[in-house]
C-alpha positions in Angstrom: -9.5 5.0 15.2 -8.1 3.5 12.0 -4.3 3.3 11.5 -2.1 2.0 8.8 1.6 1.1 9.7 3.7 0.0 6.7 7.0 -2.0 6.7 10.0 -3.6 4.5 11.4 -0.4 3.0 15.0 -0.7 2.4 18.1 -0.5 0.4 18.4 -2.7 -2.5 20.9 -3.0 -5.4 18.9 -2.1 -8.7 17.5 -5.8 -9.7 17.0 -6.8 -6.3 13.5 -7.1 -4.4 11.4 -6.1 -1.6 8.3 -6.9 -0.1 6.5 -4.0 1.2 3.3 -4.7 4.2 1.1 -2.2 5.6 -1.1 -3.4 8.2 -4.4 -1.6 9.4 -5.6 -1.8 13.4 -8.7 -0.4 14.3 -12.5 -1.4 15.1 -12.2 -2.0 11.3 -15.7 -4.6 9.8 -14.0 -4.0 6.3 -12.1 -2.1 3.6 -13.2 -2.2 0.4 -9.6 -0.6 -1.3 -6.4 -1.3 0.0 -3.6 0.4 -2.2 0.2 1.8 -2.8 1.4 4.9 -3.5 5.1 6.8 -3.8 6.5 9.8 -3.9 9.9 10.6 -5.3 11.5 14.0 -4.2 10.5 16.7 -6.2 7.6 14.3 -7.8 3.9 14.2 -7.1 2.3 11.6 -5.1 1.5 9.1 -7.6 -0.5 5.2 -7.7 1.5 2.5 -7.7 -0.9 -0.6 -7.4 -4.7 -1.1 -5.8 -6.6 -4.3 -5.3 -10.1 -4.2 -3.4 -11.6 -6.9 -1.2 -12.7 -8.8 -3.9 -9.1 -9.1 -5.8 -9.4 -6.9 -8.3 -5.9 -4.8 -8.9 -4.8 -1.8 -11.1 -1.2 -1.1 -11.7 0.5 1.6 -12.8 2.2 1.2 -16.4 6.0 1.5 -14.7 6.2 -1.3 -12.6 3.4 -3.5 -14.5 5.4 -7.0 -14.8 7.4 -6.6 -12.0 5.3 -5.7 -8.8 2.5 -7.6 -7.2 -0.3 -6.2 -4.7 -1.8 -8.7 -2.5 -3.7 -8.7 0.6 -4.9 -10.4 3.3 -8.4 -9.5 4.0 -8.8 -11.5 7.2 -5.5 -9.7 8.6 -6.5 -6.0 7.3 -3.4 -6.2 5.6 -1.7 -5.1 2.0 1.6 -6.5 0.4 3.6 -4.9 -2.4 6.1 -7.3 -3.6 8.7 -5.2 -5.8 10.9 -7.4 -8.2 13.5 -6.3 -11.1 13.7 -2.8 -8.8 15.0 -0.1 -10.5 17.0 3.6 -9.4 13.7 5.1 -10.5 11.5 2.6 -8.4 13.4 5.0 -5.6 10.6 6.7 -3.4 8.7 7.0 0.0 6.0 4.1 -0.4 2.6 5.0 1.1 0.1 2.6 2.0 -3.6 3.7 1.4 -7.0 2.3 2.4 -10.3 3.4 1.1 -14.1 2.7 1.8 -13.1 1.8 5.3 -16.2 0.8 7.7 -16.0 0.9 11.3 -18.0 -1.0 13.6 -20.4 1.3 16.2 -22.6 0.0 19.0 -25.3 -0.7 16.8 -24.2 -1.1 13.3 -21.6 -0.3 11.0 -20.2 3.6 10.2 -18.4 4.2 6.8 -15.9 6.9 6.5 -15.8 9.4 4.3 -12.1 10.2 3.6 -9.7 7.3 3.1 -6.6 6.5 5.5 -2.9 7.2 5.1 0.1 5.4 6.6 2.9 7.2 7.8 5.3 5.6 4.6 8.2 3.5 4.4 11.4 4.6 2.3 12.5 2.4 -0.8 15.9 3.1 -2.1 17.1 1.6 -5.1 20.9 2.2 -5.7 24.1 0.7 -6.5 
């Protein structure tokens, strides 16, 4: 069983920071994409940021400059540091993994879908 758990949602004045962590437990031998994603009400889902095990990220245009992914691959774990936050920054943050692979008695079993956390509310406001 794989499970993502994010934390460090909050209220913040627009300006301010947070520092978002999602954590992933399981029989987990690696992931090869760890990412963020948010949801605004009445918005689609959309990307926020993605790095793979390597270190290679991808942000979205919005919040290029002012958030940072990171992760620590040892820990199963992604970071979303959020600086210069804005009222529009104001979403549910979900935490994503992708190209997980389990470990089985005998080997190693890739999945085939990617895993979801549960999300963490941001709220940017004055």
């Amino acid at each position: 069983q794989v499970q993502l758990v994010e934390s460090g949602g909050g209220l913040v004045q627009p300006g301010g920071s947070l520092r978002l962590s999602c954590a992933a437990s399981g029989n987990i031998f690696s992931i090869n994409a760890m990412g963020w994603y948010r949801q605004a009400p009445g918005k689609e889902r959309e990307l926020v940021a993605t790095i793979t095990s390597s270190g290679i990220t991808n942000y979205a245009d919005s919040v290029k400059g002012r958030f940072t992914i990171s992760r620590d691959n040892g820990k199963n774990t992604v970071y979303l540091q959020m600086n210069s936050l804005k009222p529009e920054d104001t979403a549910v943050y979900y935490c994503k993994a992708d190209g997980v692979q389990v470990r089985t008695p005998w080997s190693t079993l890739r999945r085939g879908y990617p895993s979801w956390g549960q999300g963490t509310q941001v709220t940017v406001s004055s």
